[in-house]
C-alpha positions as CSV (number, residue, x, y, z in Angstrom):
1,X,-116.8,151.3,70.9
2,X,-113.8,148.8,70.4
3,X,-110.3,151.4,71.0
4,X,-107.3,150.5,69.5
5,X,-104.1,151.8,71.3
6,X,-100.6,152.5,69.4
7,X,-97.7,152.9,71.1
8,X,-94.2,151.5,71.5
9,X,-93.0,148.8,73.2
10,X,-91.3,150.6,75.5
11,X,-94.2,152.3,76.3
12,X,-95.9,148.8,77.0
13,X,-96.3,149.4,80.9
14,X,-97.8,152.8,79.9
15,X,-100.4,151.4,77.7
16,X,-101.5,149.1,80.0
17,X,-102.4,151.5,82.4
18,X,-104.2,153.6,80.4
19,X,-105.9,150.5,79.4
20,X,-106.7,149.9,82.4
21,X,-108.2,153.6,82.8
22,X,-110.4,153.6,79.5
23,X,-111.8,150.3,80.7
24,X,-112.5,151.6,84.1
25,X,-114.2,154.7,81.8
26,X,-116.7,152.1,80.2
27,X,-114.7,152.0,77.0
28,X,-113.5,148.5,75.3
29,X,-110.2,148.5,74.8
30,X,-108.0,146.2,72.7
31,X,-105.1,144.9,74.8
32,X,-102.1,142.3,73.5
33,X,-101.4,141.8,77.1
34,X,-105.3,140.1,77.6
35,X,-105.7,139.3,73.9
36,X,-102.8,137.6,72.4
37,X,-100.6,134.0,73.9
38,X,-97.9,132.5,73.2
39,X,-97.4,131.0,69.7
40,X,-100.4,133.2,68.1
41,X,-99.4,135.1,65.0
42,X,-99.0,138.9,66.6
43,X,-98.7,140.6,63.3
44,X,-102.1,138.9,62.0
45,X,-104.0,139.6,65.2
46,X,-102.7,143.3,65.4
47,X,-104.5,143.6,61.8
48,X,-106.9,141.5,63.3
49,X,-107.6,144.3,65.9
50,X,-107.0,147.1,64.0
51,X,-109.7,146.4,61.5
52,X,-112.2,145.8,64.5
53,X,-111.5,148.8,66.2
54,X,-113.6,152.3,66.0
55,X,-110.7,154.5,67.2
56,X,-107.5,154.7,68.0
57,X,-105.6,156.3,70.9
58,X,-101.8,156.8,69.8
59,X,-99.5,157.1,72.4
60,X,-97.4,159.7,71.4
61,X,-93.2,159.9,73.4
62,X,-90.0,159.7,71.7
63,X,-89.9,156.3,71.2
64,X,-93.2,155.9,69.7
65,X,-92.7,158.5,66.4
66,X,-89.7,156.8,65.7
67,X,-91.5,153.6,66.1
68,X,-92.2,152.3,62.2
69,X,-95.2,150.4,63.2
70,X,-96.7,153.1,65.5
71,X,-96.7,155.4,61.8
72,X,-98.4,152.2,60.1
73,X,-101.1,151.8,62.7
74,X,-101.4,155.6,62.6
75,X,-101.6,155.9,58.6
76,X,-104.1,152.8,59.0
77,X,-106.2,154.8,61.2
78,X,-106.1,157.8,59.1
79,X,-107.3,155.7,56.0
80,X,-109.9,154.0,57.4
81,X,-113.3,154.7,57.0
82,X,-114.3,152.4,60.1
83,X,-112.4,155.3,62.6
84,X,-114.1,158.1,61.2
85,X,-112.3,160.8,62.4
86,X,-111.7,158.9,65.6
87,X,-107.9,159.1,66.0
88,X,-106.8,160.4,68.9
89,X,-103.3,161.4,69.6
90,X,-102.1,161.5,73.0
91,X,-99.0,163.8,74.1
92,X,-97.7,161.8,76.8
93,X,-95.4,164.1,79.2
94,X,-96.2,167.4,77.4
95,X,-95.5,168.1,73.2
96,X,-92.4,170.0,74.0
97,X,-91.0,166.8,74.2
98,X,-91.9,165.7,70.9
99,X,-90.1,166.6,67.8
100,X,-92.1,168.0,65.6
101,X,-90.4,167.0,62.3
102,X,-90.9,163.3,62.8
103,X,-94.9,163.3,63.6
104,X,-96.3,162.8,60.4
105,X,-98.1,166.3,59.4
106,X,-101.7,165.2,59.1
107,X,-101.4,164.2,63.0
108,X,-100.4,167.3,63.6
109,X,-103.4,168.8,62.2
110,X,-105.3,167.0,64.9
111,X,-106.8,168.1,68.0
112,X,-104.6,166.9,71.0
113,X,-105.2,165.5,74.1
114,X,-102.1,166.0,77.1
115,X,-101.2,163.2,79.2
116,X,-99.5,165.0,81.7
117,X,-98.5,162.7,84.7
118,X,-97.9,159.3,82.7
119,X,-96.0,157.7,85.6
120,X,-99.6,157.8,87.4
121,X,-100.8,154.3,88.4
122,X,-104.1,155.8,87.3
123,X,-103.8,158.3,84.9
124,X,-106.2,160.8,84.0
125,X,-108.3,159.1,81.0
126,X,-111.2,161.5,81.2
127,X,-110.1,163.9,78.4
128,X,-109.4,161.0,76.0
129,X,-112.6,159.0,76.5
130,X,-114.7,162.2,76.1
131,X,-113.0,162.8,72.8
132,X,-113.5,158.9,71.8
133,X,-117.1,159.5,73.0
134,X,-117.0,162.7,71.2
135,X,-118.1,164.5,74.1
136,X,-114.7,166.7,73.8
């Protein structure tokens, strides 16, 4: 299964740890940090990825819902017959951070996985990779 993860830029150094994890969990895992160069055309291999991917883990902070392309890549997911049903959003730090009226309401409808300790060198992956495996 080829994972797709959303998030922010600044949540960059995040994503590559959980990365790092899901990998480590036997998952594939799209990453721009292994996958993309210099001079390649990011927005065309982002699509590129997106429309090779099974599922999508969304990294969901502050920065990310009020990240337009995070809500593309979400919306993409949510369309997409290719994810079926595998979008998986991630509250990173606990939802009570999050404010509800941005986070689009269809995501809200979704079961959730915490990310509770995201300054981890290793976070805690298991929950997310047995919902991508749907073992949740």
């Amino acid at each position: 299964m080829q994972v797709f993860i959303s998030h922010s830029d600044s949540d960059s150094p995040l994503a590559a740890r959980v990365s790092r994890a899901l990998r480590k969990a036997g998952l594939q895992v799209w990453d721009p940090d292994l996958h993309l160069f210099p001079g390649d055309n990011w927005p065309a291999e982002v699509g590129r990825a997106l429309e090779e991917s099974d599922a999508m883990v969304v990294l969901l902070t502050p920065s990310s819902i009020s990240s337009p392309h995070v809500k593309a890549e979400m919306m993409y997911a949510l369309g997409s017959k290719s994810y079926r049903n595998r979008l998986i959003p991630v509250a990173v730090g606990g939802r009570e951070q999050l404010p509800k009226g941005e986070i689009p309401w269809i995501v809200r409808k979704l079961h959730w996985v915490d990310l509770p300790n995201p300054e981890s060198a290793d976070p805690e992956v298991k929950p997310i990779a047995a919902a991508l495996l749907g073992q949740a």
